[in-house]
C-alpha positions in Angstrom: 69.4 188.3 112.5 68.0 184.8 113.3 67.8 183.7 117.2 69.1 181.6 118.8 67.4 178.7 120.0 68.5 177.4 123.7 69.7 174.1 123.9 67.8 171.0 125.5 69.0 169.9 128.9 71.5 166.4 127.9 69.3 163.2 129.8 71.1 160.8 130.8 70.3 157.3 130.2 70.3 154.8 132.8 72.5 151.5 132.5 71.7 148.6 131.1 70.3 146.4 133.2 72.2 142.5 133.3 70.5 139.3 132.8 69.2 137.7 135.6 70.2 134.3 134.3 73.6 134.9 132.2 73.4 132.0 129.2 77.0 131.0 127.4 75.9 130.5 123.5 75.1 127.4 122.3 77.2 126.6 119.5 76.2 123.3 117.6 77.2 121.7 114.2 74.5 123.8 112.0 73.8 126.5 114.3 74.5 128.2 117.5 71.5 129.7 120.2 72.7 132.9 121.8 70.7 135.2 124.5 70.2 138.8 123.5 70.4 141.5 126.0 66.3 141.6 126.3 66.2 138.0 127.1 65.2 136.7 124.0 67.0 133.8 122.1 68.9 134.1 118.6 69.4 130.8 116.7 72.2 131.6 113.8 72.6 129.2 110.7 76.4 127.8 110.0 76.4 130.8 107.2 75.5 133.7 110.0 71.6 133.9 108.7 69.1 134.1 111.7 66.2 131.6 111.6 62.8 132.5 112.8 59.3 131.1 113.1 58.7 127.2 113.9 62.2 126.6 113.0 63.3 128.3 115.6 61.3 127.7 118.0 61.9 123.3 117.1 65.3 124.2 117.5 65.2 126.0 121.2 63.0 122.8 122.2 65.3 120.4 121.1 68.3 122.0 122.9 66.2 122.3 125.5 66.6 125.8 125.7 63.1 126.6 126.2 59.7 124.5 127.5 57.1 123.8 125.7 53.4 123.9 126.5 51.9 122.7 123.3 47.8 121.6 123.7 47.5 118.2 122.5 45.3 117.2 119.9 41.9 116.3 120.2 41.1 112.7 120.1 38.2 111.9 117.5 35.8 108.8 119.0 34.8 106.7 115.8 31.1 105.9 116.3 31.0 102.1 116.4 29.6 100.3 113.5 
């Protein structure tokens, strides 16, 4: 006869926390920017495809979704002739 194993104590998980800045989806001609519940942006294509790397991240700067801190480039001093 085989025994019986007991059965694990049920956890209960603790509610979602909101977002502390709630964000209505962007919805534009060729895509639309929505906020996922960890705080991250989506951008969706027209078709429902998700768009990712520099794309996306041209896309949240020009809605001005996001800020962007890029270093500018270095300025090369020609050596006068």
């Amino acid at each position: 006869m085989a025994l019986k194993k007991p059965k694990a104590a049920a956890v209960k998980k603790a509610p979602r926390a909101k977002l502390a800045t709630p964000f209505e989806p962007l919805k534009f001609k060729d895509f639309t920017i929505a906020q996922k519940r960890t705080g991250r942006f989506q951008v969706l294509t027209s078709k429902g495809k998700n768009v990712n790397g520099p794309e996306k991240v041209k896309i949240l700067l020009e809605a001005k979704v996001m800020k962007g801190s890029f270093k500018k480039p270095a300025k090369e001093e020609s050596a006068p002739a």
